[in-house]
N, C-alpha and C positions, 0 to 999 in steps of 0.2 A: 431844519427847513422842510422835511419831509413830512413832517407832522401838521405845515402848517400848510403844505401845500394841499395833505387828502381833506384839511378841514375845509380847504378853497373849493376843492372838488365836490365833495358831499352836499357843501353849500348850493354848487352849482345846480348838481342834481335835482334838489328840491324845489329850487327855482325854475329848471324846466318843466317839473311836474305839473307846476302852479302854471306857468303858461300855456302846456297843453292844455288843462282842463278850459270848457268853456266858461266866460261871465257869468255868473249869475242873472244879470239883468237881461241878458239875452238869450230865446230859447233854443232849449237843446238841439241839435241838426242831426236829422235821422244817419244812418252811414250810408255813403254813392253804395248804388250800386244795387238796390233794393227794388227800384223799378216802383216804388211808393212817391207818386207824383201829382 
């Protein structure tokens, strides 16, 4: 069960990474805070 839980986990992981990044179809947003408006 341990084995099958970090493959859950690791899984998970890369799926958050994919959610953070932005769409492609939409463009990029500079970072707050830059006072570029």
């Amino acid at each position: 069960m341990d084995d099958h839980f970090q493959n859950y986990g690791e899984r998970s992981d890369g799926d958050q990474e994919i959610k953070e990044l932005p769409p492609p179809s939409s463009p990029p947003q500079p970072p707050h805070g830059t006072g570029v408006l």
